[in-house]
ZADOZA-141296 format. One line per field, with one value per atom (N, C-alpha, C, O): residue number from 1; atom name; x, y, z. Coordinates in Angstrom, 2 decimals, always signed. Layout:
BEGIN
resi = [NUM_...]
name = [CA_...]
u = [X_...]
v = [Y_...]
w = [Z_...]
! end
This chain:
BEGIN
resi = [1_1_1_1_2_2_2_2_3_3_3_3_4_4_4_4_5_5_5_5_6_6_6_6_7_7_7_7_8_8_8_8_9_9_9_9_10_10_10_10_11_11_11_11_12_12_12_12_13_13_13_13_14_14_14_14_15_15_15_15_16_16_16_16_17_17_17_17_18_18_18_18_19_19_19_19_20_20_20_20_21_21_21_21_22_22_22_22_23_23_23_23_24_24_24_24_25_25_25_25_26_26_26_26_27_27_27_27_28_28_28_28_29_29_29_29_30_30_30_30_31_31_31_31_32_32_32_32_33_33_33_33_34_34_34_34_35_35_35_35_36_36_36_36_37_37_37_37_38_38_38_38_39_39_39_39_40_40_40_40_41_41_41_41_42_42_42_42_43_43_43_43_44_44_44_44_45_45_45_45_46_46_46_46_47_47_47_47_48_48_48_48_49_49_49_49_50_50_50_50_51_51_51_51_52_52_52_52_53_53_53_53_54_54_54_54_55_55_55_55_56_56_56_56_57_57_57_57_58_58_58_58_59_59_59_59_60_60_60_60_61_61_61_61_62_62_62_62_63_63_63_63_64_64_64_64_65_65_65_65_66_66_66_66_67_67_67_67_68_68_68_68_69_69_69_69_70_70_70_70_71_71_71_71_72_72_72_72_73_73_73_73_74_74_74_74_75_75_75_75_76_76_76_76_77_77_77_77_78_78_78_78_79_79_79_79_80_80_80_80_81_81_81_81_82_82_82_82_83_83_83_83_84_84_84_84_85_85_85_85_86_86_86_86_87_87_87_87_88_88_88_88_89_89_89_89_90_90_90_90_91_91_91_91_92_92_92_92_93_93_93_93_94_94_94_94_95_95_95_95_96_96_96_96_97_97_97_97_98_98_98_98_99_99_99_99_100_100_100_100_101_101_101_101_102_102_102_102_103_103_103_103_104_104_104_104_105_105_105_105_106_106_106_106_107_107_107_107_108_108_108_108_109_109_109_109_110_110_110_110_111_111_111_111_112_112_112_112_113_113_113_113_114_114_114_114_115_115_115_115_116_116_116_116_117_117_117_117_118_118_118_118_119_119_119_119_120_120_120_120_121_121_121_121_122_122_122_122_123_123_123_123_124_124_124_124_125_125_125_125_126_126_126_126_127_127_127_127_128_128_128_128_129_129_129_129_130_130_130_130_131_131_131_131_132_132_132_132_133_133_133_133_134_134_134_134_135_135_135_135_136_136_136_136_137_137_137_137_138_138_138_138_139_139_139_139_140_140_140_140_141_141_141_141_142_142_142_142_143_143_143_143_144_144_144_144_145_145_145_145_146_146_146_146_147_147_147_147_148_148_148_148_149_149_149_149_150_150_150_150_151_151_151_151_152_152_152_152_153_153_153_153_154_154_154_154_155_155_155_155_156_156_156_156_157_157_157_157_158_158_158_158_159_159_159_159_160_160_160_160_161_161_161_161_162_162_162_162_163_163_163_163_164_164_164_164_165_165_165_165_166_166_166_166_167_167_167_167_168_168_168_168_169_169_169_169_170_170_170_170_171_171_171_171_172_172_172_172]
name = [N_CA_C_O_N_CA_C_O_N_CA_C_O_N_CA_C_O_N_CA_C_O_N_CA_C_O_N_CA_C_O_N_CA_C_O_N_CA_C_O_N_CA_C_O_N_CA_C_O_N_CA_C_O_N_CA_C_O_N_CA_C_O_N_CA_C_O_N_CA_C_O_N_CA_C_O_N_CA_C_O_N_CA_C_O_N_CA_C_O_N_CA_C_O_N_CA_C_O_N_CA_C_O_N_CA_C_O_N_CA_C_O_N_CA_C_O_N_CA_C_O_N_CA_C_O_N_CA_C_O_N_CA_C_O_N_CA_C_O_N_CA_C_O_N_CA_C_O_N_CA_C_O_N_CA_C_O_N_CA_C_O_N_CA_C_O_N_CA_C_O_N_CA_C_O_N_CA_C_O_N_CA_C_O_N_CA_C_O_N_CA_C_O_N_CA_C_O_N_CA_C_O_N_CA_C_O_N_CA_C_O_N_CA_C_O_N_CA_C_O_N_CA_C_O_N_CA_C_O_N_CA_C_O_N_CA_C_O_N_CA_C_O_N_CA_C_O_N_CA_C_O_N_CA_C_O_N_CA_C_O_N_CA_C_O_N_CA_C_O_N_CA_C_O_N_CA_C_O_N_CA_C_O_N_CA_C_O_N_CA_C_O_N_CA_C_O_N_CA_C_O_N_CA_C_O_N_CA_C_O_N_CA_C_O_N_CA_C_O_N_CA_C_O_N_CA_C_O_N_CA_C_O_N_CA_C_O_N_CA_C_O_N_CA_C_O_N_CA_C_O_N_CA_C_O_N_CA_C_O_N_CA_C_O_N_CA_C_O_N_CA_C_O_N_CA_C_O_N_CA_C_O_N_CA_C_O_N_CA_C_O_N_CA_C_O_N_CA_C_O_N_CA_C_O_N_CA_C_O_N_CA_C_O_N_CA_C_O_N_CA_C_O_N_CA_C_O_N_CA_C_O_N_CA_C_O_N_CA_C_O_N_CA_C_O_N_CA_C_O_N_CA_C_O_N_CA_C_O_N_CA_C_O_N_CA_C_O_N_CA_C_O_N_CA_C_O_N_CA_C_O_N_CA_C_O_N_CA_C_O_N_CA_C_O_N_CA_C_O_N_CA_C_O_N_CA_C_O_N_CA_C_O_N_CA_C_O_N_CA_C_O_N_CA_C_O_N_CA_C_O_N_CA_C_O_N_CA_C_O_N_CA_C_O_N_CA_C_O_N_CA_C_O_N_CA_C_O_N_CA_C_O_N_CA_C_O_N_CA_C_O_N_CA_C_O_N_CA_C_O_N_CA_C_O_N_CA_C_O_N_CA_C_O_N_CA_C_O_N_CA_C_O_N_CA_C_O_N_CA_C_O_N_CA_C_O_N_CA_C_O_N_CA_C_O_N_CA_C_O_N_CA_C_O_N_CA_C_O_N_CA_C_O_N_CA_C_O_N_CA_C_O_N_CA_C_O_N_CA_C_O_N_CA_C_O_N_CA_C_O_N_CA_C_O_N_CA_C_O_N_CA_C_O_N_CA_C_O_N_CA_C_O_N_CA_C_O_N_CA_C_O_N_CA_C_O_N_CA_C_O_N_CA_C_O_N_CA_C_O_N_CA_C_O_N_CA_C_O_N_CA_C_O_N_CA_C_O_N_CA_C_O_N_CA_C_O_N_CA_C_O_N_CA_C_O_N_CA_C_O_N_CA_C_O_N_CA_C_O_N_CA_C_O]
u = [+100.00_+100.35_+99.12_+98.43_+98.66_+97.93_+97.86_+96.88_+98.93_+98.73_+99.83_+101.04_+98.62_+98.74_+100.19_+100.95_+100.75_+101.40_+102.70_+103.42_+102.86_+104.29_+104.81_+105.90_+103.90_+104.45_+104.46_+104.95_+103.72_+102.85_+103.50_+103.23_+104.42_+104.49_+104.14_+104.70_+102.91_+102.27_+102.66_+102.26_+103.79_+104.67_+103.33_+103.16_+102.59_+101.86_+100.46_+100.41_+99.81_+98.24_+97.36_+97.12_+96.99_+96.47_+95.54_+95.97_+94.24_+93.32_+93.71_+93.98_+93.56_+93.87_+92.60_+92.05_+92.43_+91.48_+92.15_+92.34_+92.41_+92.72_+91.83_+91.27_+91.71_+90.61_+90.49_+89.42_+91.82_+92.41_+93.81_+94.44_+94.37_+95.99_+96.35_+96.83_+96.45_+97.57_+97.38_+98.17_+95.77_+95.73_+95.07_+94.24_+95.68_+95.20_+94.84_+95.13_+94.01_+93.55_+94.13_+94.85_+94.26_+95.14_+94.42_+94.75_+93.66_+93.34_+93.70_+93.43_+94.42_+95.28_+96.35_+96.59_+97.03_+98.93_+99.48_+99.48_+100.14_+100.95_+102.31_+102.12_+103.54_+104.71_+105.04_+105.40_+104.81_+104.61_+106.14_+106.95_+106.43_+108.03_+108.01_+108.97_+107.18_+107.67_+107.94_+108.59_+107.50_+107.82_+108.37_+107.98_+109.58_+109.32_+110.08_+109.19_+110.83_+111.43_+110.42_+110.88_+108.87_+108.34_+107.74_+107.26_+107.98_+107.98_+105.89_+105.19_+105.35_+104.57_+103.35_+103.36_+102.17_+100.89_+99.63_+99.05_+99.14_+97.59_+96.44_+96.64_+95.64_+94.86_+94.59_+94.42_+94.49_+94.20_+94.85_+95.36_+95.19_+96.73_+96.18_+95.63_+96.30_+95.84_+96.96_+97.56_+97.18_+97.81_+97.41_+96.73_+97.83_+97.42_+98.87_+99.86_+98.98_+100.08_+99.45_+98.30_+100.56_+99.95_+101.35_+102.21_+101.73_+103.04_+104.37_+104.50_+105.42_+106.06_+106.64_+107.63_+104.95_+104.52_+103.43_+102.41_+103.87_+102.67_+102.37_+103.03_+101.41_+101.32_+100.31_+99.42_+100.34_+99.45_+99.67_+100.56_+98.18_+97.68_+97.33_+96.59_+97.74_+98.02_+97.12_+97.19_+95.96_+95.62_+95.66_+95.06_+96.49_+96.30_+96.88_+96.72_+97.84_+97.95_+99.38_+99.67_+100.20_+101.93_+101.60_+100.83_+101.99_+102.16_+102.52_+103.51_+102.07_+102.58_+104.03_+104.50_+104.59_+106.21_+106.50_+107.69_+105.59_+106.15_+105.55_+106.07_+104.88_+104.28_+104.27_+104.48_+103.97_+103.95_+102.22_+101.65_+101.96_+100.15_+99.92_+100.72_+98.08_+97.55_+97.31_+97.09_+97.46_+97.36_+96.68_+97.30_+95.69_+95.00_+94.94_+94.07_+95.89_+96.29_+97.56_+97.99_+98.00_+99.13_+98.97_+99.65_+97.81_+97.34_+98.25_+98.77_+98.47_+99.26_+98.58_+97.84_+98.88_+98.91_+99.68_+100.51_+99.35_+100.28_+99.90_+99.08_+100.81_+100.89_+102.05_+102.97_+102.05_+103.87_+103.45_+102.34_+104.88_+104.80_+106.03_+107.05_+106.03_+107.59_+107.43_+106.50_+108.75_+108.48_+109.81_+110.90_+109.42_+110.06_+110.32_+109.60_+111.78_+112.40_+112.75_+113.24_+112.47_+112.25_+113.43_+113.08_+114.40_+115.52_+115.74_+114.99_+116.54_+116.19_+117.77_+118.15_+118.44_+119.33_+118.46_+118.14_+117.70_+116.87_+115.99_+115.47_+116.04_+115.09_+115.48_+116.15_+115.07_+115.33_+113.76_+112.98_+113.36_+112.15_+112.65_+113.23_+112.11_+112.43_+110.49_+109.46_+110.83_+109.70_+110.25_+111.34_+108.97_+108.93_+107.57_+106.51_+108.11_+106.52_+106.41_+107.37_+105.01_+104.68_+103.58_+102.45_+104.65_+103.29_+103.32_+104.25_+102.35_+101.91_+101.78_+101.20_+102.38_+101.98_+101.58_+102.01_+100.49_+100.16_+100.13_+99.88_+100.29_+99.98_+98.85_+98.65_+98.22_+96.94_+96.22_+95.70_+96.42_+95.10_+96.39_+96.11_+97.56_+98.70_+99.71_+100.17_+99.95_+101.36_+102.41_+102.90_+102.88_+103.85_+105.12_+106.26_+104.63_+106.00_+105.12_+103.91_+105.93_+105.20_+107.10_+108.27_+106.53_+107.86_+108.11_+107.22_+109.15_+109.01_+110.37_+111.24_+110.29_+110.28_+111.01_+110.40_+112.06_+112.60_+113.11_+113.59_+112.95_+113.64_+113.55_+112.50_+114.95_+115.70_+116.12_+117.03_+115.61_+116.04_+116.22_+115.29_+117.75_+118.42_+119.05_+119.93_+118.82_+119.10_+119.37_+118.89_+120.02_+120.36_+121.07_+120.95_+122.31_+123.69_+123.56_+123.09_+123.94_+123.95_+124.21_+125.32_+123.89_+123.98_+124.45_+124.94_+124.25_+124.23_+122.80_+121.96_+122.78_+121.63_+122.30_+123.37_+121.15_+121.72_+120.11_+119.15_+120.09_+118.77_+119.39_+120.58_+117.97_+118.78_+117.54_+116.77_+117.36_+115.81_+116.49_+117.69_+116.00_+115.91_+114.38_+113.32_+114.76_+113.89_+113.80_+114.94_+113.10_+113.47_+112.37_+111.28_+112.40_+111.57_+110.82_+111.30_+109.74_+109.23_+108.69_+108.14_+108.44_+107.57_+108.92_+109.57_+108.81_+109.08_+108.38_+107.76_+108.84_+108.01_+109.43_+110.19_+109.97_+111.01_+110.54_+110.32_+110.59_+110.28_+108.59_+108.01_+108.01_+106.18_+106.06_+104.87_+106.89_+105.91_+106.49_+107.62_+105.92_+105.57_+106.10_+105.67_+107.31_+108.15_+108.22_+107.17_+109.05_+108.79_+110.21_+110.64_+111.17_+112.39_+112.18_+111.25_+113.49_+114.30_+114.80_+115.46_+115.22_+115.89_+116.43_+115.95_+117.39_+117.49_+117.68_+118.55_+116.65_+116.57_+116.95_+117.19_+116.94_+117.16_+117.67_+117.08_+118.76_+119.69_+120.09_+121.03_+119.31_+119.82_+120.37_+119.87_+121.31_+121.87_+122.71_+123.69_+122.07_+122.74_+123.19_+122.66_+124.18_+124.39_+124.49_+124.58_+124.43_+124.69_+124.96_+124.28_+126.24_+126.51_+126.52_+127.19_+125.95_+126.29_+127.05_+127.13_+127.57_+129.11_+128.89_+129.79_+127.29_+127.30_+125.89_+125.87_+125.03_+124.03_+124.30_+123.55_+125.98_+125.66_+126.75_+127.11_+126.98_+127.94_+127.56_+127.52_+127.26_+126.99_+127.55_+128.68_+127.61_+128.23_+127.20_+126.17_+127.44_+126.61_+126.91_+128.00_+126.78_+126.85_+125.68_+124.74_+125.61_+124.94_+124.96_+125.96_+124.49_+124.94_+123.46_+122.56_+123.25_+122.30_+122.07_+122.14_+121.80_+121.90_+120.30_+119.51_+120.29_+118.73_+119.08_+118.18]
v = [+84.26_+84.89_+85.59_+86.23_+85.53_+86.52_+88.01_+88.69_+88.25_+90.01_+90.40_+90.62_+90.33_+90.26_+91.07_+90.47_+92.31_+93.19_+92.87_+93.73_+92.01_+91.16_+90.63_+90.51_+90.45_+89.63_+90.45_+90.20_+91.48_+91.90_+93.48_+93.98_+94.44_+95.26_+96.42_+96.39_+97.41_+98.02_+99.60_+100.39_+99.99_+101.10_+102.25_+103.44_+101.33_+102.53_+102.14_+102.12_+101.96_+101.51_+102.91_+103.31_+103.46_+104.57_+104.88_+104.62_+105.41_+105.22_+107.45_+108.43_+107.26_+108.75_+109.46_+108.99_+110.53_+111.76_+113.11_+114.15_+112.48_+113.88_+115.00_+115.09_+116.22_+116.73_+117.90_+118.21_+118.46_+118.66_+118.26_+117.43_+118.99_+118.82_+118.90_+117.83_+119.94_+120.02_+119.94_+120.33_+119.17_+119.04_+117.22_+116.60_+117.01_+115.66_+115.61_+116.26_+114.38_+114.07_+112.61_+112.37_+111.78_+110.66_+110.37_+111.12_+109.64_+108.49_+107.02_+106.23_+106.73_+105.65_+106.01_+107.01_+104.76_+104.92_+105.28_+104.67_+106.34_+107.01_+107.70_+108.45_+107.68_+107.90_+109.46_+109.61_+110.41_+111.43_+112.03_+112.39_+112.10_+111.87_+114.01_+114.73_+114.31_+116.18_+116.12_+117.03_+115.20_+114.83_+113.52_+112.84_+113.05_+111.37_+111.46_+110.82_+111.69_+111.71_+111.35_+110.61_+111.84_+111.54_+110.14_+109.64_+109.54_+108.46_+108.10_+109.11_+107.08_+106.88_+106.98_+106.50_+107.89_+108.57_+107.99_+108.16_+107.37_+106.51_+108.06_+108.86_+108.17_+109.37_+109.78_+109.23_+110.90_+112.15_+112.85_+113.71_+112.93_+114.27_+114.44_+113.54_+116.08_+116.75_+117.86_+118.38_+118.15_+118.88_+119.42_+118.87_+120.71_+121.60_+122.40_+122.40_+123.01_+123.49_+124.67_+124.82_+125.44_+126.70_+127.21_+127.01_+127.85_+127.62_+126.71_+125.52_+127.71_+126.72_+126.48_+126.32_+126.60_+126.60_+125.40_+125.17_+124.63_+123.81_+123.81_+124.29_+123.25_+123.35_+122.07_+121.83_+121.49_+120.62_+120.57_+120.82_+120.03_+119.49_+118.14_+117.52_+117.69_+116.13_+116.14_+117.10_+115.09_+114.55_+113.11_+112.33_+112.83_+111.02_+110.88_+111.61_+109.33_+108.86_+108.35_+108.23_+108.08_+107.68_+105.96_+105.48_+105.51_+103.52_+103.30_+103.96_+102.17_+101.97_+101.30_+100.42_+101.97_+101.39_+100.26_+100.07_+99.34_+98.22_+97.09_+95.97_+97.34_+96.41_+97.04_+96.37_+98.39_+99.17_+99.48_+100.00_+98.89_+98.79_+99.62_+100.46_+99.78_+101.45_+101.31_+100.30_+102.65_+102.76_+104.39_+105.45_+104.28_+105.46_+106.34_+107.11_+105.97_+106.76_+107.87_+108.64_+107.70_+109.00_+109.91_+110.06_+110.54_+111.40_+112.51_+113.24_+112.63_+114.16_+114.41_+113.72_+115.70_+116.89_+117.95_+118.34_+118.40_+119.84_+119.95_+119.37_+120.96_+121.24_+121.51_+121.28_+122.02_+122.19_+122.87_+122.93_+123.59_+124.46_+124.40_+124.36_+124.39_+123.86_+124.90_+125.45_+124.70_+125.16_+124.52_+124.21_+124.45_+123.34_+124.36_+125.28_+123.93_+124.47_+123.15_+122.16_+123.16_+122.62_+122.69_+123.59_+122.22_+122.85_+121.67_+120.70_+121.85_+120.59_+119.37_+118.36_+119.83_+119.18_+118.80_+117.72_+119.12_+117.85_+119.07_+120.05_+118.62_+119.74_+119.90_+119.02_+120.83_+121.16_+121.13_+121.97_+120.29_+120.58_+120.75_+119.98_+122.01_+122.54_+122.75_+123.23_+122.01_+121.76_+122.05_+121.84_+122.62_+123.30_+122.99_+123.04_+122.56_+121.97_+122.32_+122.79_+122.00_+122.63_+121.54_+121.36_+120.46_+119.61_+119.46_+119.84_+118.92_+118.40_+116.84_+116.34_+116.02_+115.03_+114.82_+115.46_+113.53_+113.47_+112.29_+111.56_+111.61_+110.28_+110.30_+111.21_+109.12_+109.10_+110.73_+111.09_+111.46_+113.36_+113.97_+115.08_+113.63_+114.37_+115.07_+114.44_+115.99_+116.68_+116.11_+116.32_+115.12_+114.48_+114.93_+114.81_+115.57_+116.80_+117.64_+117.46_+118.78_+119.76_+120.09_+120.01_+120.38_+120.59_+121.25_+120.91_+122.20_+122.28_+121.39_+121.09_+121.00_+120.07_+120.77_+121.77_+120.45_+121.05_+119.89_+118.99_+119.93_+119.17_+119.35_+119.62_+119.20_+119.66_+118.56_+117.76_+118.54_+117.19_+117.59_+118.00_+117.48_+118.62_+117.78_+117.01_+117.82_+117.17_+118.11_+118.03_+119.07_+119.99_+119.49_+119.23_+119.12_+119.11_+117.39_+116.53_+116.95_+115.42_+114.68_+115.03_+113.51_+112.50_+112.30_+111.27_+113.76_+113.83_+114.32_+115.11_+113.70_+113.95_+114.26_+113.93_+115.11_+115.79_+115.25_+115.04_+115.12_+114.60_+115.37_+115.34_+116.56_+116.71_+117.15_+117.99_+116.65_+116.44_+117.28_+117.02_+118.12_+118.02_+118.50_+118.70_+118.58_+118.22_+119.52_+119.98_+120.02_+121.38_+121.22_+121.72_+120.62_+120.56_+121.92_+122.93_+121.87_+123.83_+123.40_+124.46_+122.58_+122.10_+120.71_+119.91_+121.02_+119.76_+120.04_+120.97_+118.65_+118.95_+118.80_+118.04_+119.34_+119.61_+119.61_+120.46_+118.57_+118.33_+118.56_+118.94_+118.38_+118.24_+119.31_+119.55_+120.26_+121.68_+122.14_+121.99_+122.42_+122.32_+123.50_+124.55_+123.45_+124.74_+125.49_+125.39_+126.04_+126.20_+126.46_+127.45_+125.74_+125.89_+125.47_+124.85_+126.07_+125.40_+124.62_+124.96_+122.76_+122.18_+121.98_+122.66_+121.05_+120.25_+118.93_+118.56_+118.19_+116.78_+115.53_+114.40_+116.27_+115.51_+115.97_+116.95_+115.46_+115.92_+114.62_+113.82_+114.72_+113.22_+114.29_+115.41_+113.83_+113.99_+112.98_+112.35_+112.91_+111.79_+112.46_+113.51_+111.96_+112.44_+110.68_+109.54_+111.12_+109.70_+110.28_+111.16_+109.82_+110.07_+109.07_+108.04_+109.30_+107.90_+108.57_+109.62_+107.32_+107.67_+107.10_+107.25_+106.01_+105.67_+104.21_+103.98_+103.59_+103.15_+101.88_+101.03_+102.04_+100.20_+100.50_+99.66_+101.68_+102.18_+103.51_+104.60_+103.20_+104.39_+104.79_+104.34_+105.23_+105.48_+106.26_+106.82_+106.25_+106.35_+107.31_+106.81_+108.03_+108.30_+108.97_+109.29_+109.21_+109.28_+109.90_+109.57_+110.41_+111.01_+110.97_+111.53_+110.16_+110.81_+110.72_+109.60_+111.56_+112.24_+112.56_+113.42_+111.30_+111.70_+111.73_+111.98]
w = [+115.81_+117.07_+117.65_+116.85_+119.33_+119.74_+119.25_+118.95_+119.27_+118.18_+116.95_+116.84_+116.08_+114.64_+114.50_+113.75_+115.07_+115.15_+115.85_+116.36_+115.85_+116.27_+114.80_+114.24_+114.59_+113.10_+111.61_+110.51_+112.13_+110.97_+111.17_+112.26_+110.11_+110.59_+108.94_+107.84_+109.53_+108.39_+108.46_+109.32_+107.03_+107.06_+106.67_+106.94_+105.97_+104.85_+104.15_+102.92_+104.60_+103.79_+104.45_+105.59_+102.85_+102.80_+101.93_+100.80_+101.88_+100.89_+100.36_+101.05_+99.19_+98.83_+97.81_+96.81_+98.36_+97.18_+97.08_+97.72_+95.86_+94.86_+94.44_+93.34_+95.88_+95.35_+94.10_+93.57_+93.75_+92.45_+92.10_+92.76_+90.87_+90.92_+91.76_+92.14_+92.66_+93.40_+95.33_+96.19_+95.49_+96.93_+97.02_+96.36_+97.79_+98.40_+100.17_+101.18_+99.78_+101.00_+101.56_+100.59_+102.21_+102.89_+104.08_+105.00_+104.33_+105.43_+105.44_+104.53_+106.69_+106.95_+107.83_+108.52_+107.59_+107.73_+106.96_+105.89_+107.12_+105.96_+106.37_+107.34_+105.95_+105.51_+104.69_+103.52_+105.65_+104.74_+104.18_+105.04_+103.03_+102.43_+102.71_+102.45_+103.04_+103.40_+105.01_+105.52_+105.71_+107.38_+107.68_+108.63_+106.62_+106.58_+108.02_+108.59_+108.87_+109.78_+110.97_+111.84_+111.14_+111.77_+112.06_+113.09_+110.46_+110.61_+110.47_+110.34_+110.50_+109.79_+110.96_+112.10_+110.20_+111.08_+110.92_+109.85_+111.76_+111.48_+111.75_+112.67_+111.04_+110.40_+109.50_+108.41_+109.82_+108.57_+107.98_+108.70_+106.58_+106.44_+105.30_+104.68_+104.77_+103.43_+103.13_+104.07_+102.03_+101.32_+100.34_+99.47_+100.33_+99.19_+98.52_+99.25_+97.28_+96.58_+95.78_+95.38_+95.65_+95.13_+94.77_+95.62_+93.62_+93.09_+93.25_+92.97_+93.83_+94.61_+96.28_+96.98_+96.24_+97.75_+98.19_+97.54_+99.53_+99.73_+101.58_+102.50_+101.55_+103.07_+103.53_+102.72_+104.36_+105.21_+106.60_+107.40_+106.58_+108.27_+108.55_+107.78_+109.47_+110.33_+111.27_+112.03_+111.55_+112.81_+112.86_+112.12_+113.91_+113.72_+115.16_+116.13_+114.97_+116.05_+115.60_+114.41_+116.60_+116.45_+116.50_+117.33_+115.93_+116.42_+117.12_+117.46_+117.98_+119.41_+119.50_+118.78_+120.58_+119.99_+120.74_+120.99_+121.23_+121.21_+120.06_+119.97_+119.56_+118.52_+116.86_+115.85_+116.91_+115.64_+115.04_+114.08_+116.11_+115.79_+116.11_+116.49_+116.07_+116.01_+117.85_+118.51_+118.28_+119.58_+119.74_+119.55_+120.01_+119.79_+121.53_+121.96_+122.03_+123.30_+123.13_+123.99_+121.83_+121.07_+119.94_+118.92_+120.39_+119.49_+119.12_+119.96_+117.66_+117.25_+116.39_+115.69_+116.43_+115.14_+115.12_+115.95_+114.12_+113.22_+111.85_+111.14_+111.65_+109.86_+109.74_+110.52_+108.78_+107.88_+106.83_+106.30_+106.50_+105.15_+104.62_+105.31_+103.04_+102.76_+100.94_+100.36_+100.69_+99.39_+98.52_+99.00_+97.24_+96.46_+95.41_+95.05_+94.89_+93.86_+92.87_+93.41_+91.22_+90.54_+89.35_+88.58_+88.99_+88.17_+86.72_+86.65_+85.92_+84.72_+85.60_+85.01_+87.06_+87.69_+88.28_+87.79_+89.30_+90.41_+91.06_+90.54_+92.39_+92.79_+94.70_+95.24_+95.30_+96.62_+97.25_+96.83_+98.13_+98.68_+100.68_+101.45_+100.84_+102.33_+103.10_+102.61_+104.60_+104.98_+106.49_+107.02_+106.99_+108.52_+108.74_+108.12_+110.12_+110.37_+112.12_+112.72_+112.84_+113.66_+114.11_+113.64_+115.80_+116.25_+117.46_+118.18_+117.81_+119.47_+119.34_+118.38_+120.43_+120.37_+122.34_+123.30_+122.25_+123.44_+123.79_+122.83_+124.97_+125.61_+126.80_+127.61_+126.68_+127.62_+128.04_+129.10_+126.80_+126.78_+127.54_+127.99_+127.79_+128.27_+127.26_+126.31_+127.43_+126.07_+126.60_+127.71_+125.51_+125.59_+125.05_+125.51_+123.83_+123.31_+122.61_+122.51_+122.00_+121.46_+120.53_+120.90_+119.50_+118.93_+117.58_+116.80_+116.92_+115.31_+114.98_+115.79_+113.28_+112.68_+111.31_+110.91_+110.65_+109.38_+108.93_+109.61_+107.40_+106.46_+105.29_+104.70_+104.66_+103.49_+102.40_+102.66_+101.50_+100.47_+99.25_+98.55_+98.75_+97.76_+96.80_+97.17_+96.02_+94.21_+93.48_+92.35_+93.73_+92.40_+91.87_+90.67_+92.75_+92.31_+91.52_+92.27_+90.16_+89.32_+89.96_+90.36_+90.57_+91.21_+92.32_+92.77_+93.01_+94.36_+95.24_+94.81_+96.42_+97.35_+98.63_+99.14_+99.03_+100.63_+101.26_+100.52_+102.63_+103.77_+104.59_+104.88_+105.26_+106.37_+107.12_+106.63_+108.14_+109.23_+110.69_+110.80_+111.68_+112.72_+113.34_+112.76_+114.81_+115.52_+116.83_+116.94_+117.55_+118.11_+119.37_+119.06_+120.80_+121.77_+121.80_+121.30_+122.34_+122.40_+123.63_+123.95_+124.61_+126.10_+126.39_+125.70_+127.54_+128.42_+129.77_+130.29_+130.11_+132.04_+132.81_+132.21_+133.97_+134.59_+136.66_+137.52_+136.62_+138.33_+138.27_+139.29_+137.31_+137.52_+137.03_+136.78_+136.70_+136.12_+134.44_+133.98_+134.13_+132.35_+132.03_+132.52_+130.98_+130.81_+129.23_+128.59_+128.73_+127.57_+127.31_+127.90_+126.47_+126.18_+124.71_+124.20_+124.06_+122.75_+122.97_+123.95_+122.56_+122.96_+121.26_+120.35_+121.07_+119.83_+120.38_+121.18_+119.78_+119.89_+119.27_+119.71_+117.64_+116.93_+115.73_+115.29_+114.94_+113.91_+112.74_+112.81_+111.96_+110.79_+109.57_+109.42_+108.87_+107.87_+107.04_+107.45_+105.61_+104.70_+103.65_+103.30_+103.06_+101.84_+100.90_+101.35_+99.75_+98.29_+97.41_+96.89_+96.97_+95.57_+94.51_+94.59_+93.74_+92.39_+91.23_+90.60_+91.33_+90.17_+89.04_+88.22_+88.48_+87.26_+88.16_+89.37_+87.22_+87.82_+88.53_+89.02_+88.41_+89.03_+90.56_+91.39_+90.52_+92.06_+92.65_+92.08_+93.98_+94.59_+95.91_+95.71_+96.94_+97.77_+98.95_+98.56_+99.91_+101.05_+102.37_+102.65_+103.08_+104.19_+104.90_+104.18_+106.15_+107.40_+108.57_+109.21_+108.95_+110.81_+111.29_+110.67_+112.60_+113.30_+114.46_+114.97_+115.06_+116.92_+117.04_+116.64_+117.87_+118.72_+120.49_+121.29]
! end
C-alpha cells in the first residue's frame, strides 16, 4: 500500500533505560498501563518511584487518527502522580495526571486525567479512567471550565481459570 499505516498498525515499539530500580526512561510508542486510557504516545516518557509513590513526565505526539501513524502536528505533554498499594490479595494503583495536547502549535485540549486499577479483592478487578476538560474554545474565545468528558469503567471476575465474566461502561 502507498502508506505503510493502513495496513500496518504499531500499539507499542519502545526502546527502554533503566536508570535504577525504580526509574525508567521510554523512547518510542508506548502504551503507558498508569495512563493506558490515553492510549498510545510517540516520544518521551520517564518515571521515577520512591516508596509507594511514583510520578512521571510525557512529551510526545498522539497518532494520527486516520491512519494511527506518527503525525507530529499533535504534540502533548504532562505528568502524573499515582500511588500504589501492594497487599499478599493484589494491589490498587491510583493515578492523576495533568496534560495539554495541541494541533497544528494550537491547544487543542488541556485536561486532568485519573485512574484506578484495584485487585485487592481474589479474582476480582475494578478499571476505572476519567477524563476532566480544564480549556475549551466557545465562539473563538478560549475559556476555562470543568467539563467531564470521559468515564470508562470495567469490572472481571474469575470464578476458577477456565471461566470468567466481564463487564463495562463507557461514556465519551
Amino acid at each position: 500500500q502507498q502508506n505503510v499505516f493502513n495496513g500496518l498498525k504499531i500499539y507499542d515499539l519502545a526502546l527502554n533505560y533503566e536508570v535504577s530500580k525504580k526509574t525508567s526512561i521510554w523512547l518510542g510508542r508506548k502504551i503507558n498501563p498508569k495512563i493506558s486510557s490515553l492510549g498510545a504516545i510517540d516520544g518521551l516518557q520517564a518515571e521515577t518511584g520512591f516508596k509507594n509513590f511514583f510520578a512521571g513526565a510525557i512529551a510526545g505526539f498522539r497518532p494520527d487518527y486516520t491512519d494511527y501513524g506518527f503525525n507530529n502536528k499533535l504534540l502533548e505533554y504532562g505528568g502524573y502522580l499515582g500511588h500504589r498499594i501492594l497487599t499478599k490479595n493484589g494491589s490498587v494503583n491510583t493515578t492523576l495526571a495533568f496534560f495539554q495536547q495541541t494541533n497544528n502549535s494550537n491547544i487543542d485540549r488541556r485536561f486532568t486525567y485519573f485512574q484506578i486499577d484495584n485487585s485487592l479483592v481474589k479474582n476480582l478487578n475494578l478499571f476505572l479512567s476519567g477524563e476532566f476538560d480544564l480549556y475549551s474554545v466557545k465562539d473563538g474565545q478560549p475559556t476555562t471550565s470543568l467539563s467531564l468528558t470521559s468515564i470508562y469503567l470495567s469490572l472481571s471476575y474469575r470464578f476458577n481459570h477456565k471461566l470468567s465474566v466481564y463487564t463495562s461502561y463507557d461514556a465519551r
